[in-house]
N, C-alpha and C positions, 0 to 999 in steps of 0.2 A: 672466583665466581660462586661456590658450593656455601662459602660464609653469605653471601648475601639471598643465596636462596633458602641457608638456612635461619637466618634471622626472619623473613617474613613468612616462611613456614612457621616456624616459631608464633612471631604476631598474628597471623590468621587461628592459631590453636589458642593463641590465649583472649582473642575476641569472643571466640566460640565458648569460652569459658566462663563470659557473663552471663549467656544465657540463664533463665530460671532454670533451677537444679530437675525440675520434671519433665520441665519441655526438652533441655537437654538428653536427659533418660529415655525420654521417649523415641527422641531424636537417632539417636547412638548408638543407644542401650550398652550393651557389652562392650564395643570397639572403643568407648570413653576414655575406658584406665588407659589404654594403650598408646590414643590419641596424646593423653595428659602427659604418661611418660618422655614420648617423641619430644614434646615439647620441654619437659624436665632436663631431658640428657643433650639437648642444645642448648636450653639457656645455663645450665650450671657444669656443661662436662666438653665442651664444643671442639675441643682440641681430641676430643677420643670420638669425635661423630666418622663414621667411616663415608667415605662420598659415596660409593654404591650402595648403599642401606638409603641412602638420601635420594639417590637416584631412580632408585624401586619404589621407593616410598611414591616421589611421583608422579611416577609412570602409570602403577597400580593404586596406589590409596588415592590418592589427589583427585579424581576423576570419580570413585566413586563416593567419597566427603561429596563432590558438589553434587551429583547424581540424589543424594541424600538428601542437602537438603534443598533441592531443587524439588525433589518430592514433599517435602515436609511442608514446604512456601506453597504448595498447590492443595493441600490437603482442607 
């Protein structure tokens, strides 16, 4: 199960990635790189994805990404 919630964690980071490079910035700001990495070290390293770093991931991040841009969409 942790492989298929990590492929569309994956595809939602790399949607998020078309975004325009400012709106994104705007969006993000700092937490970007880290977003981009998460999605680096699934799609090229997935056999060394630990399942509880994915599972934190989330519990914690997942919720406030959408919190974000839930703000961003109202703004």
């Amino acid at each position: 199960m942790i492989d298929a919630v990590c492929m569309r964690l994956s595809a939602a980071i790399e949607a998020l990635s078309q975004l325009e490079v400012a709106d994104r910035d705007r969006i993000f700001g700092e937490t970007w790189p880290l977003m981009w990495a998460t999605h680096n070290r699934i799609a090229h390293g997935d056999l060394l994805i630990d399942s509880d770093i994915i599972t934190a991931t989330l519990d914690a991040d997942v919720p406030m990404v959408i919190r974000t841009i839930t703000r961003a969409l109202n703004e």
